[in-house]
C-alpha positions as CSV (number, residue, x, y, z in Angstrom):
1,X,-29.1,-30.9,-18.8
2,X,-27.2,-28.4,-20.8
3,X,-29.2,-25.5,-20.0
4,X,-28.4,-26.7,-15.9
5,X,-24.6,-27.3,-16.7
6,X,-24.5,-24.0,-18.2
7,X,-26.5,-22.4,-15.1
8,X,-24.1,-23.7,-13.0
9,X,-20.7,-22.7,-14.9
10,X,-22.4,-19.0,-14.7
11,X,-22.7,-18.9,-10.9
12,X,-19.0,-20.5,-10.8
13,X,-17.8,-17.4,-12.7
14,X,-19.9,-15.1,-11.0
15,X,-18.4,-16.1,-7.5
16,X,-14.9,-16.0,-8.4
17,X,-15.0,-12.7,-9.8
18,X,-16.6,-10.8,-6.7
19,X,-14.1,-13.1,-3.9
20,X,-17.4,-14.0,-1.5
21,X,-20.1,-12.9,-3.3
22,X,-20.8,-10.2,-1.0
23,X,-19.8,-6.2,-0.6
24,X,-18.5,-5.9,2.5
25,X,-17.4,-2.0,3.9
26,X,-14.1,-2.5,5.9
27,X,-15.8,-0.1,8.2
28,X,-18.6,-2.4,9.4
29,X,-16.2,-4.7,10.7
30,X,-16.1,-5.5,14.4
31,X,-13.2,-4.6,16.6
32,X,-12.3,-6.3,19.8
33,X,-9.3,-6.1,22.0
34,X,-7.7,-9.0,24.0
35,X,-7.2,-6.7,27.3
36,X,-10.0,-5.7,29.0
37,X,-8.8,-2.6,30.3
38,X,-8.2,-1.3,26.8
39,X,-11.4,-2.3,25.6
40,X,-12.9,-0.4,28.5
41,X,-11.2,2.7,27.9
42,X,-12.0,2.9,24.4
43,X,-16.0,2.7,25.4
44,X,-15.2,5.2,27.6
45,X,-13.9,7.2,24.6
46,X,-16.8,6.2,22.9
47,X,-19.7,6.6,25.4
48,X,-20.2,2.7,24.4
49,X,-21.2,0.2,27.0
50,X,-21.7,-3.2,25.4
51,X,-22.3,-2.3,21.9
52,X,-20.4,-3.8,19.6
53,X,-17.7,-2.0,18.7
54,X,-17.3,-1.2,14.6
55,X,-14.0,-0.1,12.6
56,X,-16.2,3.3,11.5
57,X,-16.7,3.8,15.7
58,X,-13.0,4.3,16.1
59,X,-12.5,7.2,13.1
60,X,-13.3,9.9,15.3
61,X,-10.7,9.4,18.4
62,X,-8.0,11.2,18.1
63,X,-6.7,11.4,22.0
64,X,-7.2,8.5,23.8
65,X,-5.9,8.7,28.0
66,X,-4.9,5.0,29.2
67,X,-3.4,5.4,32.0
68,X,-3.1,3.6,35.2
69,X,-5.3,1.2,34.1
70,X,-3.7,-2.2,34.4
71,X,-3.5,-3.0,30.8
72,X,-0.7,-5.7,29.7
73,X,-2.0,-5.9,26.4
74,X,-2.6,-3.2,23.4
75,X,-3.7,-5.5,20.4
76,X,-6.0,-4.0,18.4
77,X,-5.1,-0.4,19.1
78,X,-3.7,-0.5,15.8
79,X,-7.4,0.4,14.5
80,X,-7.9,3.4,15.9
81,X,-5.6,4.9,13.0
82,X,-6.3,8.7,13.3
83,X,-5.0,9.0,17.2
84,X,-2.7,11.8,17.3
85,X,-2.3,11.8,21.2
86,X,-1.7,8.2,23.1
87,X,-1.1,8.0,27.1
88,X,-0.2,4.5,28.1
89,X,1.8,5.0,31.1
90,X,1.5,3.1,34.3
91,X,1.0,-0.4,33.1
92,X,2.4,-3.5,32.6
93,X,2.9,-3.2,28.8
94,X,5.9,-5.2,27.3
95,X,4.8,-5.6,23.3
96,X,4.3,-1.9,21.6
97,X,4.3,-3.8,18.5
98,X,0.9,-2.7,18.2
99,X,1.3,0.7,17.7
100,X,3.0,0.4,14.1
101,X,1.3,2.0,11.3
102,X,0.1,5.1,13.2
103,X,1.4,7.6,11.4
104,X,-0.4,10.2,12.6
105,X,0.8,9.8,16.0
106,X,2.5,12.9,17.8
107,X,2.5,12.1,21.4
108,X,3.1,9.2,22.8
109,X,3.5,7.9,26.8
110,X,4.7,4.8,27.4
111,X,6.2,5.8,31.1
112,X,6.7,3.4,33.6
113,X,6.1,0.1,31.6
114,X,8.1,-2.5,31.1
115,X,9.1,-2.2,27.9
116,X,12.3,-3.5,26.4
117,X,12.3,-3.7,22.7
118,X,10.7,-0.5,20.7
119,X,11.4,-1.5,16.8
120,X,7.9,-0.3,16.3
121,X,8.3,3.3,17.4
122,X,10.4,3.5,14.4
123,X,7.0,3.8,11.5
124,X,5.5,6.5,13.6
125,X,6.8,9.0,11.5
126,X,4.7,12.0,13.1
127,X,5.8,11.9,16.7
128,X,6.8,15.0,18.3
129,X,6.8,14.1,22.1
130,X,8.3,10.2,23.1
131,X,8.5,9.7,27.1
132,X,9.8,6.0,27.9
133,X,11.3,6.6,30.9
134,X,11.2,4.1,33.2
135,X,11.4,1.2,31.6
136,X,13.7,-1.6,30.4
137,X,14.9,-0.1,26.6
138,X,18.7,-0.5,25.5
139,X,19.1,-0.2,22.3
140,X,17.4,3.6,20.7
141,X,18.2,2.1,17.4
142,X,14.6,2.6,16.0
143,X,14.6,6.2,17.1
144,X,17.0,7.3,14.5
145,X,14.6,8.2,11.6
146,X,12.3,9.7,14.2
147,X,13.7,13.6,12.8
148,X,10.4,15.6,14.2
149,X,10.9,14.7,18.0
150,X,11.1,17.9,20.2
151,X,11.1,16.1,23.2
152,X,12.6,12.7,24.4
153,X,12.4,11.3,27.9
154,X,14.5,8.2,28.3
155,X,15.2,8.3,32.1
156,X,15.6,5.6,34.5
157,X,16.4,2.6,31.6
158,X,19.5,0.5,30.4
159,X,20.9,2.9,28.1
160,X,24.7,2.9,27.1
161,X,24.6,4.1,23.5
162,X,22.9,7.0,22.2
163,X,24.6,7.1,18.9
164,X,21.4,7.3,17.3
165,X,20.3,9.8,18.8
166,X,22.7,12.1,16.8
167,X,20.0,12.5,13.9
168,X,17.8,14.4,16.1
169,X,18.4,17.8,15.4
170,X,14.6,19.3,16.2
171,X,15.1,17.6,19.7
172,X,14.6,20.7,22.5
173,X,14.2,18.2,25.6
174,X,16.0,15.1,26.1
175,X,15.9,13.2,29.6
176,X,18.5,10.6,29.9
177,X,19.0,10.7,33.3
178,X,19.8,6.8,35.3
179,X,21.1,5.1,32.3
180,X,24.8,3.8,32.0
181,X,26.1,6.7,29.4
182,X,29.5,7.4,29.2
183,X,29.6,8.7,25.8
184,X,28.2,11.9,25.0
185,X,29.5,12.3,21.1
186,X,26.2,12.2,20.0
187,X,25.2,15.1,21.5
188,X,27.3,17.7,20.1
189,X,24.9,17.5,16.7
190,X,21.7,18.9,19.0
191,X,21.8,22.2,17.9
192,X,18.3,23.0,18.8
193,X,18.4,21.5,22.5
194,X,17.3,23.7,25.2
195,X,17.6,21.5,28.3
196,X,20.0,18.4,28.3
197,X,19.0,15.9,31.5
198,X,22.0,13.7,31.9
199,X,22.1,13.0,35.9
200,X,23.5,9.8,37.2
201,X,25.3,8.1,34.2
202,X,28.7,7.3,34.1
203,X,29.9,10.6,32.6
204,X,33.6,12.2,32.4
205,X,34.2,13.8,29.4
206,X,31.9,16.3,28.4
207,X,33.6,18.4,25.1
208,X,30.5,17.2,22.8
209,X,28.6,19.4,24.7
210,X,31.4,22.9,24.6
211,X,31.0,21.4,20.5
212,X,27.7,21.8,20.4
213,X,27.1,25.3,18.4
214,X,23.9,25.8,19.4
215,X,23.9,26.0,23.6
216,X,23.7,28.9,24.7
217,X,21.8,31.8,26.5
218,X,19.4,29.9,28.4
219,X,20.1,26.7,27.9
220,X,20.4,24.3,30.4
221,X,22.3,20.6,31.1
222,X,22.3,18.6,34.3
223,X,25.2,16.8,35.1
224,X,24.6,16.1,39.0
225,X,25.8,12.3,39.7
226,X,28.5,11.9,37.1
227,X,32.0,11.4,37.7
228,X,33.2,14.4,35.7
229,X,37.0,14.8,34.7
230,X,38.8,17.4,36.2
231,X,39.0,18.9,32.5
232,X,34.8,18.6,32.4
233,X,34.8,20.9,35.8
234,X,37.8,23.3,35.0
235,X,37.5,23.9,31.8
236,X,34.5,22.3,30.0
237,X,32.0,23.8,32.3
238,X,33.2,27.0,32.8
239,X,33.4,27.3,28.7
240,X,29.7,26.5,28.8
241,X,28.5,28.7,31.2
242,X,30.7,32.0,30.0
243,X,28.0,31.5,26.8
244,X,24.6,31.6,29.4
245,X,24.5,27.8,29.7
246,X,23.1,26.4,33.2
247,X,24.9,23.9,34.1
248,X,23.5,22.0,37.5
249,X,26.6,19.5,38.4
């Protein structure tokens, strides 16, 4: 009876110390995704047809094109860590919460969605390129610590603050063009911006952009469908264009 009780107090403690008793590899996990339409384009990716699909599988794709291709739901995109280029545009995605935690990430297209809320944006420290136009954002909050972009395309949205958009000093393309902007402050901190898009906001007042140091020869800002003070049109854009600025208005 001892020798049994003392058996059995030996497998207890054994257990415990190794969790489940088994070695598992985090890469022999399955994956799955709740859309369809996800799942199929990452077989695609793959060259997988109905194989299950393992957490090692997903190491090697770094570009992955989803476009057009009716997906509502990216769950489970998260896994495929090492993507570096993501299209997504076309769909009917409102939940990017997803896509936090890739960190390699350096293009992104989430173009003609119907996203509103992008809080996750702000962990994907590597991004470079960011086109949301199109869809239903306000508030570019997240998009403040985001100090690699090059080029933003915010068009057609619900935009009336781009304060945060001041920290942005690498950005080279911004579209902001259909939103509700009428304040421009932010701007004048975009030294390194080569083509401004602002069409068909609710623009008068454009000085930020005369106090922006770095337009110049070559630049170029689009101002069509704003209703531009008589100071913006005598003075403002004439300043700009005496240093090589287009200005389309």
């Amino acid at each position: 009876m001892k020798y049994l009780i003392a058996l059995l107090l030996f497998v207890i403690i054994f257990a415990c110390g190794n969790d489940s008793g088994l070695n598992i590899d985090n890469e022999d996990l399955a994956v799955s995704f709740v859309d369809p339409n996800l799942e199929a384009v990452v077989r695609e990716a793959l060259g997988m047809d109905t194989a299950t699909i393992y957490l090692s599988d997903l190491q090697g794709i770094t570009t992955l094109d989803a476009g057009d291709r009716g997906i509502t739901n990216i769950s489970g995109i998260g896994n495929i860590e090492n993507l570096v280029n993501l299209n997504l545009e076309r769909n009917s995605i409102t939940n990017v919460g997803p896509l936090r935690g890739l960190s390699d990430l350096e293009g992104l297209n989430l173009g003609n969605n119907q996203v509103e809320i992008i809080d996750a944006v702000s962990s994907l420290i590597s991004l470079q390129t960011l086109l949301l136009d199109s869809n239903q954002v306000s508030d570019l909050s997240p998009l403040a610590g985001l100090t690699g972009m090059v080029e933003l395309n915010l068009s057609a949205n619900q935009i009336i603050n781009i304060n945060a958009l001041a920290p942005l000093f690498d950005l080279e393309y911004l579209y902001l063009d259909q939103n509700q902007v009428e304040d421009i402050t932010a701007l004048a901190s975009l030294v390194n911006a080569r083509l401004l898009s602002l069409n068909a906001n609710q623009i008068e007042d454009i000085a930020p952009l005369v106090n922006n140091s770095g337009l110049g020869s070559g630049d170029e800002v689009r101002l069509t469908g704003n209703p531009l003070s008589t100071e913006s049109t005598m003075n403002h854009i004439p300043a700009l264009q005496a240093r090589g600025v287009k200005v389309v208005y």
